[in-house]
VODO-531445 format. One record per atom (N, C-alpha, C, CB): residue in one letter; x, y, z. Coordinates in steps of 0.05 Angstrom, whole numbers, plus 5000, padded with zeros to 4 digits. Glycine has a CB too. Layout:
N
AXYZ...
// end
This chain:
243
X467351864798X467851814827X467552084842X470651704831X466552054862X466652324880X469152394892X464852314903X469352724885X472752814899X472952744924X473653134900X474652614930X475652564963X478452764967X476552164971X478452864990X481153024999X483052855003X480953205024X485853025006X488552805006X488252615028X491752955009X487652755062X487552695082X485852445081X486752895097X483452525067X481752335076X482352075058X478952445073X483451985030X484451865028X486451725034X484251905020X488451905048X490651665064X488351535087X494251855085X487051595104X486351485121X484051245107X485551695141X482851205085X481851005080X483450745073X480351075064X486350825065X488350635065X490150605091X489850685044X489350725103X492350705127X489850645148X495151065136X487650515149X486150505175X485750265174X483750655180X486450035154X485649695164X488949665186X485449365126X492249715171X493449665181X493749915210X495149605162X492850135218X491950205239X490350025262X490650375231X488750005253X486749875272X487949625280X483849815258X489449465262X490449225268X492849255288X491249095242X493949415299X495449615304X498049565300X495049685326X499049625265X501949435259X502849725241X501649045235X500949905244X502050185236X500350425238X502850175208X502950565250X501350895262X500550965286X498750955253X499151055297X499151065328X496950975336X499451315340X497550905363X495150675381X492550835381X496150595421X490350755375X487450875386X487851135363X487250985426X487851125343X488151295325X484951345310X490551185307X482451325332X480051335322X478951525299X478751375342X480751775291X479752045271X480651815252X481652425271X481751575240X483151395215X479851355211X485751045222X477751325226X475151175221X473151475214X473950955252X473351615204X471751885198X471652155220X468651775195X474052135219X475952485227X475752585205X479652505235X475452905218X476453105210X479453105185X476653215236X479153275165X481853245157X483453275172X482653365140X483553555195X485653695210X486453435227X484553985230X484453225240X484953045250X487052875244X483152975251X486352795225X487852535200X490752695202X486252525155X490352925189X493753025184X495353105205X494153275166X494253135237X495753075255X496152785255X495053175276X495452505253X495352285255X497252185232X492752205255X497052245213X498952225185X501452155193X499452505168X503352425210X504852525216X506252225227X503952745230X504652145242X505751905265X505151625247X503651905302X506051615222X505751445206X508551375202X504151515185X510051215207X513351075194X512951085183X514950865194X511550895169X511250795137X510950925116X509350665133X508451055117X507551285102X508751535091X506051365113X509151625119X509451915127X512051995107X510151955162X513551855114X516551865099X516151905076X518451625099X515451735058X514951715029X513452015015X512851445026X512152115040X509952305030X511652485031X507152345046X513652565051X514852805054X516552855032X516152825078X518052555024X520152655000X518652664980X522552474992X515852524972X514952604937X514352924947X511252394919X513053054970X512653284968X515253474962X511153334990X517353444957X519453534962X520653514939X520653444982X521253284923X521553214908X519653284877X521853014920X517453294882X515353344861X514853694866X512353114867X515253844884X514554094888X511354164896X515454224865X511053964909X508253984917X507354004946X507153754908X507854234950X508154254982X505554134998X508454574990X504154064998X502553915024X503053565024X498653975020X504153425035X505153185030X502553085030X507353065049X499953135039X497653005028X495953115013X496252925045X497353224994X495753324967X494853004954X498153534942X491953024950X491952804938X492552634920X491152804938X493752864897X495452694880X497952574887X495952824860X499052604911X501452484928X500552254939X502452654952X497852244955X496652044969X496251764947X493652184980X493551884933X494051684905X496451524895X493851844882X498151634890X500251614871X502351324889X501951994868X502151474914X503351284944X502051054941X502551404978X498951014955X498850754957X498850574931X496750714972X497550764916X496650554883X499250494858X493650774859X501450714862X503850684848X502350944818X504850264840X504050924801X503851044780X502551444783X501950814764X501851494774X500851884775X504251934776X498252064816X503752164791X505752324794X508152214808X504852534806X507652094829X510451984833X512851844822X510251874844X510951654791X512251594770X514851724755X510451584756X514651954758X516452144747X518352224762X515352344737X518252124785X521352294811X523951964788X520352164880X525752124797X528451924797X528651644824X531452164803X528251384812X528951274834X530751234843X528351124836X533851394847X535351274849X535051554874X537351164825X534451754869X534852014883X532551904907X534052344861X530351844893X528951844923X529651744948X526751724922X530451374931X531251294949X533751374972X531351134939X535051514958X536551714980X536151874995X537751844976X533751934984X532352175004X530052065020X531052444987X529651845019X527551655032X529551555056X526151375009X532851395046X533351345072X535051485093X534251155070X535651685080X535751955104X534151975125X535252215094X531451965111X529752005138X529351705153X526552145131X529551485134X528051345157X529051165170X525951255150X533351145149X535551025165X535751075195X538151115154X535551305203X536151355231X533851185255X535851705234X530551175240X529151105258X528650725245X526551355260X530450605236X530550315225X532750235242X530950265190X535250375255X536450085265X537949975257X535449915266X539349865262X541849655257X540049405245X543849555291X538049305263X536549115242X535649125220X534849045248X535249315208X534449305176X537549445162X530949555168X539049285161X541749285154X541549325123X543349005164X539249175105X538449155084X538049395067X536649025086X537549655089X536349915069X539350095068X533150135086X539650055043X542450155032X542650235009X544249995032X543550284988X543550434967X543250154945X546450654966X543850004944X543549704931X540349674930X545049444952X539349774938X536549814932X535449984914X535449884952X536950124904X536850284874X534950104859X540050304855X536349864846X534149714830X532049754835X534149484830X530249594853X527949674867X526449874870X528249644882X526750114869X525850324893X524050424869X528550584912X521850504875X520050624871X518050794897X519050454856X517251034891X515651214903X513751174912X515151354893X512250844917X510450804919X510450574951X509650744892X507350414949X507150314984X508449954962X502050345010X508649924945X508949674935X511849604944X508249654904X513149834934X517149884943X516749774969X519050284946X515949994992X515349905021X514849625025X513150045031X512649535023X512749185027X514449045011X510049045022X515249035001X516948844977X519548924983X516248894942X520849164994X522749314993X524349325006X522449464991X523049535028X523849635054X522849465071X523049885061X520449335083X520249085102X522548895095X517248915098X522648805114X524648485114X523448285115X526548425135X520248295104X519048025095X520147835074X516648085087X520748045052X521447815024X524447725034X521748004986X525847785054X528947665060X528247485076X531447845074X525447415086X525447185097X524146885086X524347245118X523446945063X521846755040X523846505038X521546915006X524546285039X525746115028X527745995057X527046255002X528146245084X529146115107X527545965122X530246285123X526045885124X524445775143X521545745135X524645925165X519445715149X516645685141X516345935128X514645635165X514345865110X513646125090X511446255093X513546065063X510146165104X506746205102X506646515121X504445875119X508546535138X507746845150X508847035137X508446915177X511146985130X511947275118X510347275089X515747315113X509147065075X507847045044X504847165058X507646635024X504147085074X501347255091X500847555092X501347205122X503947645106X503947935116X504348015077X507348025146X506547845073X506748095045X504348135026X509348015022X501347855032X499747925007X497748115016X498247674993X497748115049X495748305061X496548605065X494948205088X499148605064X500748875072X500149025036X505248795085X500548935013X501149074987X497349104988X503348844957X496949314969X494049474952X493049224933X495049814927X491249124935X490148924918X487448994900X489648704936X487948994878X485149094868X483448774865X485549294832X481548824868X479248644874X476448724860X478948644904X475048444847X472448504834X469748464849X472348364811X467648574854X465548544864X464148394848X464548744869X463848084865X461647864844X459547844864X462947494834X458647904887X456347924905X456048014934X455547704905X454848104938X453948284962X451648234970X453748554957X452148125010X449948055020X450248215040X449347795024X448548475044X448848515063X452548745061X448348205078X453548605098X456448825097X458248605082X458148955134X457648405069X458848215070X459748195038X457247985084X461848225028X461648254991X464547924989X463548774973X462347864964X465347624947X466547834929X464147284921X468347714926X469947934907X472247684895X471748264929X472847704868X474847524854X478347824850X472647384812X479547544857X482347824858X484647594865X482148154893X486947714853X489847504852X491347524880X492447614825X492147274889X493647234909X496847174911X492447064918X498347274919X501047254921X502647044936X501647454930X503446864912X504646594918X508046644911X502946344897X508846384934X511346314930X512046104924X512546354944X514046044901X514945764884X516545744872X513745664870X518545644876X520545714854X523545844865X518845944836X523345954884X524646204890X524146444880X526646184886X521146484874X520146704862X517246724864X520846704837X516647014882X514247124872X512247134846X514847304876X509547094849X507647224835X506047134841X507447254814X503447194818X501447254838X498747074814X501147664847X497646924832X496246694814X493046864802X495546354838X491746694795X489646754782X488046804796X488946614767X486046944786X484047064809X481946874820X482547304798X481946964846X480946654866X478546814876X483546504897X475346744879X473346814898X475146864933X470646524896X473847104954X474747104975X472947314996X477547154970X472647175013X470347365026X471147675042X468947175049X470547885038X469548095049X468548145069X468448165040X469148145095X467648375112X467448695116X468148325133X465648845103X466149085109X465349225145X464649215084X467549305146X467149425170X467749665183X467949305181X467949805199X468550075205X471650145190X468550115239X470850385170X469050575170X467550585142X470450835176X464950575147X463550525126X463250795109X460950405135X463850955104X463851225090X462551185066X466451345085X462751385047X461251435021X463051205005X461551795008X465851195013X468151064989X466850684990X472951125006X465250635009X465250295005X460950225003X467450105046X460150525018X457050475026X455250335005X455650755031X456250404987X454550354954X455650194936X454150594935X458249984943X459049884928X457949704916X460449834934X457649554897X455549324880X457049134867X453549464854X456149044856X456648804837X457648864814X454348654830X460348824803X461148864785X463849124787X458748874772X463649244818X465249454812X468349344817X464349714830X470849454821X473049534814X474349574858X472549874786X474649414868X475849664893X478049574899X474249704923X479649734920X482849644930X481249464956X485549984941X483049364963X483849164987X486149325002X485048844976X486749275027X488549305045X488149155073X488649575048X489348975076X489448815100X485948735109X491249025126X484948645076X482148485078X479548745088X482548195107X479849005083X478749195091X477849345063X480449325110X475349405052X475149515024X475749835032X471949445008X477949985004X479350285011X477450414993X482950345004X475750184984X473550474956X473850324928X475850924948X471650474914X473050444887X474550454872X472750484879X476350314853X477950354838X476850424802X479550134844X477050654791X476250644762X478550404741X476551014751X478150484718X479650304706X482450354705X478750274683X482350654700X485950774707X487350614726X486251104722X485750744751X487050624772X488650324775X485250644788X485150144772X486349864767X489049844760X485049724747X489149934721X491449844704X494049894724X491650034673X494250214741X496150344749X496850134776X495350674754X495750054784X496549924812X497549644796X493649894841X496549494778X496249294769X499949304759X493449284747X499949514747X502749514734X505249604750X502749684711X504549734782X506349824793X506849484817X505450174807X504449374819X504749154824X507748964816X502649084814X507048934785X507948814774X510648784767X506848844762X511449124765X513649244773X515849204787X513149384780X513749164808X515949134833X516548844840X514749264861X513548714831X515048414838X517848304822X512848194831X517548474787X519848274776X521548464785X520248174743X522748614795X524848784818X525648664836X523948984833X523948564850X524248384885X525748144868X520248244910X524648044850X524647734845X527347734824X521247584828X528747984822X531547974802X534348014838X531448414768X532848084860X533848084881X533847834890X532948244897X531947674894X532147464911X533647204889X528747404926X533547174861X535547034851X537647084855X535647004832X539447304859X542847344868X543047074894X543647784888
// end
């Protein structure tokens, strides 16, 4: 794979839910092929993100919170972040981001120990108050936001054009319990920003998903690593939502 910088990797994941504009700041055009200096002023004004990045940098001793082995590690789960304490992060995650959550997310509290991992899977499954709404009412939006909001690895079975099929598992609810079914054909539009990470993709390769937007290739590491931090977290959420 070709080296990509930290910067420039958060912004191939943090620019479908940008653009959509459900995270980060409005008109955040450098997310579509800025400058690093760009991106890492833009970073900054990330809730979501930003947080997470500051404590593994802190936590791991890695001072640029978008070193890319921080970036990696964030959206896809497993690398280096694997190794912080979850019980510590999460303390040091809601320091920062109790103050700017509110009385409405009443939910982020230390009882989240179980759960917590260093990664963007914790965040949707975790910290959103999507999975506390599964089972009150209609399901289909918060089961929507949570399969489009989590990193999905996805297979390339054809490419026409900007247009790619790709076979990849979808996140169902039944039971009173998450997971995630068998891999289903689903269409692709690739669209801004077309960079080196999606230009050449083909038939047969490996990429992440994020809110129906391709983030690049995934090698096989990767796959397994997102595949299992996935996995992770769902039987976590799903030992929460039986209580």
């Amino acid at each position: 794979m070709t080296a990509v910088s930290g910067p420039r990797l958060f912004a191939r994941y943090a620019y479908a839910p940008n653009a959509l504009g459900y995270c980060g700041p409005p008109d955040a055009a450098a997310m579509a092929g800025g400058t690093d200096a760009e991106i890492r002023e833009l970073a900054r004004r990330f809730t979501g993100a930003w947080p997470y990045l500051r404590v593994l940098s802190r936590m791991t001793g890695i001072t640029d919170p978008l070193d890319v082995r921080l970036v990696e590690s964030y959206w896809l789960g497993g690398g280096i972040g694997a190794d912080v304490d979850p019980a510590a992060f999460l303390s040091n995650l809601l320091t920062l981001i109790g103050p700017m959550a509110g009385g409405y997310w009443q939910h982020l509290t230390a009882d989240l120990s179980d759960e917590a991992a260093a990664d963007h899977s914790f965040h949707v499954f975790g910290i959103y108050p999507w999975t506390r709404l599964l089972g009150r009412g209609p399901d289909e939006l918060p089961l929507r936001v949570l399969d489009n909001c989590r990193i999905t690895p996805a297979r390339v079975c054809e490419r026409n054009g900007s247009t790619l099929t790709v076979r990849a598992r979808r996140l169902r609810w039944k039971g009173g319990q998450l997971f995630l079914s068998e891999e289903i054909p689903r269409v692709i539009e690739m669209t801004t920003p077309a960079d080196e990470s999606v230009a050449d993709i083909a038939i047969g390769d490996h990429i992440a998903l994020h809110w129906d937007h391709p983030c690049g290739r995934l090698d096989t590491d990767l796959v397994e690593r997102l595949a299992s931090a996935t996995d992770r977290q769902l039987s976590a959420t799903n030992r929460r939502l039986e209580e």
